[in-house]
N, C-alpha and C positions, 0 to 999 in steps of 0.2 A: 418454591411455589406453594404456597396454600390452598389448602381444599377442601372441600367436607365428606365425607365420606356420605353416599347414599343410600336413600333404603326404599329397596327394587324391590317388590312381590316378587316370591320364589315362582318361578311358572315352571309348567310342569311339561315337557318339549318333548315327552315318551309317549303322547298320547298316542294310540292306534292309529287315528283319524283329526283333520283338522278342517273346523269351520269357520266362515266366516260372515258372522251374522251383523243384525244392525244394533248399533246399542242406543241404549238410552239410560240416562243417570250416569255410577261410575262401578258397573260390577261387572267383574273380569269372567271375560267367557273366553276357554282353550287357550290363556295366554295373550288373549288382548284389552286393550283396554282404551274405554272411549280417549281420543284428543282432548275433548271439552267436558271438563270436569262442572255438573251443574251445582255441587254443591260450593262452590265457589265462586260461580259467576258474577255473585254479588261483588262481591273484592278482588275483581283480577289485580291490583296493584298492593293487595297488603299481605306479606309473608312469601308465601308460596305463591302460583300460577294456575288457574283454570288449564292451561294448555299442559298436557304429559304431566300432571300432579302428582304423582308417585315417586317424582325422581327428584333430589334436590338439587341445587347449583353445584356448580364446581367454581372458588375462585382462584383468583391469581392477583396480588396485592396490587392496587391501584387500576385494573382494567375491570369491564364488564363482564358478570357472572354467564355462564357458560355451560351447555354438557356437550361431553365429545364420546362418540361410541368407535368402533372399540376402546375401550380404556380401561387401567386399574378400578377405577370406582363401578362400572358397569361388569366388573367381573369377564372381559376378554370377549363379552355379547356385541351383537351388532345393530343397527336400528331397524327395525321393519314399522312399514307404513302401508296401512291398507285404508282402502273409501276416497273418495272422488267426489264429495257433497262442497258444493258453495254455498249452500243456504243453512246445513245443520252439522254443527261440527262433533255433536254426537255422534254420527253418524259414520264419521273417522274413527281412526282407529290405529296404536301403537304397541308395540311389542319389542324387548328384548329376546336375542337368540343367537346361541351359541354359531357360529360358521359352518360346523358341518351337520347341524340341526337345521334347516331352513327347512319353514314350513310348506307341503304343498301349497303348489300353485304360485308361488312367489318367483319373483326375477330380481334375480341380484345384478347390482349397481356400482358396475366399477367407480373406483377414483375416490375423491374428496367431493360429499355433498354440502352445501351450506341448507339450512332449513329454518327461513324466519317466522317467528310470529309475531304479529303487530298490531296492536289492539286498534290503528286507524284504519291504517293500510298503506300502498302503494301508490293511488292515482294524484294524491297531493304532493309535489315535491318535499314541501319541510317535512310531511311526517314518514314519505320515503324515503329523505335523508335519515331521520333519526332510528328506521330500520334497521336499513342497511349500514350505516357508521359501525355498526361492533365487527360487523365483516371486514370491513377497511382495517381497523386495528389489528386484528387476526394476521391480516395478509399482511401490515408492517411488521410484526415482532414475531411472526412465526415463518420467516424464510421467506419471503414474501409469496406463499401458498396458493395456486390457486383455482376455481372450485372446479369439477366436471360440470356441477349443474347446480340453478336455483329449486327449492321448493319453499315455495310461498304461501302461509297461510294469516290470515285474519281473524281475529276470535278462535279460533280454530276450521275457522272455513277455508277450503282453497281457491288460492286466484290463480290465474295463468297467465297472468302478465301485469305489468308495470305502466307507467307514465313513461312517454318518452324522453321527458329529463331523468330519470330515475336507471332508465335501458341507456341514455347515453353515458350518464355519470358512474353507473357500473363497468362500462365496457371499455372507460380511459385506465378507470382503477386498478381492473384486472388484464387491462390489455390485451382482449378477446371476447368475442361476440356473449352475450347473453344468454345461457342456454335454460328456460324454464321447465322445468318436468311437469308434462300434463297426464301421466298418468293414461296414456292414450290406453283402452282396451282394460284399463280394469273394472274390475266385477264379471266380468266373462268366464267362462269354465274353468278356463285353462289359465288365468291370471286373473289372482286373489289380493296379493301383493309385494310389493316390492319392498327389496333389503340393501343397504348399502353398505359398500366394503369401508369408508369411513361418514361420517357425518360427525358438523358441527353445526349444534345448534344455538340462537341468540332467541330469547323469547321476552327480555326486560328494556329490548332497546340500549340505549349507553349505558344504563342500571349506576353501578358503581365506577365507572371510569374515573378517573382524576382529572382535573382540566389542565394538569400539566401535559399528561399522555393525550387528551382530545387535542390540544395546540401540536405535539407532531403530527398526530395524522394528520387534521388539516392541513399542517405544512404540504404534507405528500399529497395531498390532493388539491389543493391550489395550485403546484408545482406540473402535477402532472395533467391537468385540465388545462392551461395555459399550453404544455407543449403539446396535446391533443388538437388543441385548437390552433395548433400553430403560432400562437399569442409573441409578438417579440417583443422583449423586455424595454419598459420606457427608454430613452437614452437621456442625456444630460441638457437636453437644448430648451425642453420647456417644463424643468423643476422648478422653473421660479413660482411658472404658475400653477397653480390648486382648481383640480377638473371637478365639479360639482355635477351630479346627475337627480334631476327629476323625475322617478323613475313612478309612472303612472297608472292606473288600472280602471278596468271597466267595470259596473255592476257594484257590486257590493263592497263598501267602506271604500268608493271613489270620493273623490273631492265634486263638491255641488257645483262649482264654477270650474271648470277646469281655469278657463283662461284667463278666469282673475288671481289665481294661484299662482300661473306659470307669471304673469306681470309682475305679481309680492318679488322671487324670485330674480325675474330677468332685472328689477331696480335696484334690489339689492346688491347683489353679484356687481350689476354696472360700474355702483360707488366703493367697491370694496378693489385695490390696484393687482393684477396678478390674478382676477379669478376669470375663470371659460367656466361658462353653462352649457349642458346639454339635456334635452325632455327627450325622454323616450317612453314608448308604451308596452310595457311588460309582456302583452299577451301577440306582437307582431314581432318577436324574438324567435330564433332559434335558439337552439343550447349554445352554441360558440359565440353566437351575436352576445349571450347573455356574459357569456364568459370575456369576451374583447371587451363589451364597458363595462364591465366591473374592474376590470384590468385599469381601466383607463380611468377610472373616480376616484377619487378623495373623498369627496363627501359623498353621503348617498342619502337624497330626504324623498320617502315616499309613506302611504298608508299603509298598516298594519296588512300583512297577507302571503299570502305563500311565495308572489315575485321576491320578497327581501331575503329570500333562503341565499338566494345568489349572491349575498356580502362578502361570504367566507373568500369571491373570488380576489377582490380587493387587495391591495399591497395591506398586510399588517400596519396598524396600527391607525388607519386611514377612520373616517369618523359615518356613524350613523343617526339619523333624525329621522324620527317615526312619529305618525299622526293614526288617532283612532274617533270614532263617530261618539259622541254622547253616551254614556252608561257603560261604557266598556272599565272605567277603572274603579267604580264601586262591584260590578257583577262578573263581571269576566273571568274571577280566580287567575289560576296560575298560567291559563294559555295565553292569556294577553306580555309573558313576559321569554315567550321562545326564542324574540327575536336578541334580544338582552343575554340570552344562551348561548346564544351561536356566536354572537359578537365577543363574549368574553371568552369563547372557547375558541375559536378562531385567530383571538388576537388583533381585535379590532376597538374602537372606541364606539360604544353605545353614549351617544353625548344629550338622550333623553327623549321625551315621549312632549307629545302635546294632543290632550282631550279638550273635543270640543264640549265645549260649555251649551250649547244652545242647540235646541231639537224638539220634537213631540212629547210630551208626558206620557209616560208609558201608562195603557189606557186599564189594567191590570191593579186588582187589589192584592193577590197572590203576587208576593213579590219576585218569587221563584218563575217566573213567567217572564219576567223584564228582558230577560239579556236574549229570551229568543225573539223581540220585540224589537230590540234593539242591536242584535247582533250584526247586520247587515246593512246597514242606515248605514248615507252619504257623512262625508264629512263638510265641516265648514271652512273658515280660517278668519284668524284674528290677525289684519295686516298687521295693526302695530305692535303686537306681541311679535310676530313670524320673522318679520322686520330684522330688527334687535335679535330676535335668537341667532336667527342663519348669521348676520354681519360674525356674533361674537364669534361663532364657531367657525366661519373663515379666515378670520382674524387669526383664531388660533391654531388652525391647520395649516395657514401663512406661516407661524413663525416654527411651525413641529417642522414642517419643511423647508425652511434656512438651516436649524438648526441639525439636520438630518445632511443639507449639503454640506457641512463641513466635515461631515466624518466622510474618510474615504470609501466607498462600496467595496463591498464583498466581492470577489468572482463570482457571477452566478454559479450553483452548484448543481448537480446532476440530481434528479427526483431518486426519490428511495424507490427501490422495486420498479425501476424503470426497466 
């Protein structure tokens, strides 16, 4: 394993007396020190972290950077967390501390803690996936471990709960209810803050993982979301055919017409031998709903948005086609390409994108102003272009799936950390 060795302010845990004030900026009082580092705020993604900045990563070749308290690199200390703010993460507040040093007023915290921080947050599934994913890894390659409790924060603020794909996608993984620490009663007299007997913490998101290592876990959680959901494995009666899902959304980066969409679609499909269509609407799903057809697609063509987190459910190798509204691929930077992430981490075919051409002229001389102008705009479609795209790539999910039946299958295998 590799690692870097850190560098902890020496805190001084003999004081007579211990307080616990509110900070602001980054200067350490009695041993603690703000969550939310402001002279970094500007660049939470280059170097180091606004969040706990005095500590550095710890790595391990190919997975996502890390700290784990107790550890060699924390000198045998434990993690204490104090402040209960959701709006000011100065206002938290972090400390290392020897075990038979804990400071008044603190409650210690059996078990294994997970403790994320995530510069979105939780209530969007993709970027609660991209959270929580270094915890999934954790729990593949380390015995499959798993936590007493979540603590969750954002920027460094705390939340206390999640999206209910995010509560359910966690509790297949770990195989046991959710448990969020709210910190109930702190700042009180008598509870200052809480210590825990281990924590792991993830604050980079996947940071450096390899996408070889992101393709097992996914494995593991494809595997074990299907048996969650009870999901039973295709059987060999309708491999000829290639299941295509129109998977649709309301509001923002919808399609203008829906039903002249689903028509492109349901003509094409018709002329192509061997292909089933189904439309569905992303936001009239449950989690398991979401999980059965993704199980059940081959191809998956929707708009650009958080529904298409759901790929990863999809048999490997299986194909995706994404649409976005006008100005999204000159301005959108790098977020227009998350779903192209998942797909190649996941082990799926991203078979390309299609921008509509045709919209409002963004009414903005400040060009930096566009993409909020335009982030949310309908989409159009170009029958005869959509035509032609969809045939080719059913055509060619036709023959990945002949050519797939001739290899004899696998026995299905037992999920990792099942």
């Amino acid at each position: 394993m590799l690692s870097r060795s850190i560098n902890v302010p020496r805190l001084d845990l003999s004081l007579p007396s211990w307080h616990f004030p509110s900070f602001r900026g980054s200067k350490i009082q009695n041993g603690f020190l703000p969550l939310k580092d402001l002279s970094l705020a500007k660049a939470p993604f280059e170097g180091t972290t606004w969040f706990m900045s005095s500590i550095n990563d710890t790595f391990e070749a190919g997975e996502a950077e890390y700290l784990r308290f107790p550890s060699y690199q924390s000198e045998g200390r434990l993690l204490c967390l104090a402040g209960i703010s959701t709006r000011n993460g100065t206002l938290n507040s972090y400390a290392l501390v020897h075990p038979d040093k804990l400071p008044p007023g603190s409650r210690f915290l059996p078990g294994i803690t997970f403790v994320s921080e995530s510069h979105y947050g939780y209530d969007n599934i993709c970027h609660g996936l991209f959270a929580v994913m270094p915890f999934a890894a954790w729990h593949y390659r380390k015995g499959c471990v798993k936590p007493a409790r979540w603590v969750l924060y954002q920027r460094g603020e705390l939340r206390k709960e999640t999206s209910n794909w995010v509560t359910n996608f966690l509790e297949l993984t770990f195989g046991e209810k959710m448990t969020v620490e709210k910190f109930q009663g702190a700042g009180e007299v008598n509870y200052k803050s809480s210590c825990f007997e281990e924590a792991v913490v993830f604050r980079h998101h996947e940071g450096k993982m390899l996408k070889e290592k992101k393709i097992q876990v996914y494995e593991m959680l494809r595997c074990k979301s299907r048996k969650y959901c009870k999901i039973e494995e295709r059987n060999g009666t309708d491999e000829n055919l290639v299941k295509m899902t129109l998977l649709l959304r309301n509001g923002s980066r919808s399609f203008k017409d829906e039903a002249g969409v689903i028509n492109v679609f349901q003509k094409v499909c018709a002329k192509v031998k061997g292909c089933q269509l189904k439309v569905s609407q992303s936001e009239n799903l449950t989690f398991c709903d979401q999980v059965k057809l993704m199980s059940e697609t081959d191809v998956l063509a929707s708009p650009h948005g958080a529904q298409l987190t759901n790929l990863f459910f999809m048999d490997k190798n299986s194909s995706v086609m994404e649409f976005f509204p006008k100005g999204w691929k000159d301005l959108a930077g790098a977020g227009q390409f998350m779903f192209q992430w998942i797909s190649a981490y996941s082990g799926m075919r991203h078979v390309g994108t299609w921008h509509d051409p045709k919209g409002d002229k963004c009414p903005y001389n400040d060009k930096s102003l566009c993409m909020t102008f335009y982030k949310n705009r309908q989409i159009g479609i170009d029958e005869h272009f959509i035509s032609n795209w969809t045939s080719t790539v059913l055509k060619e999910e036709i023959a990945r799936k002949l050519h797939t039946l001739k290899i004899k299958r696998k026995p299905e295998r037992k999920c990792r950390c099942s």
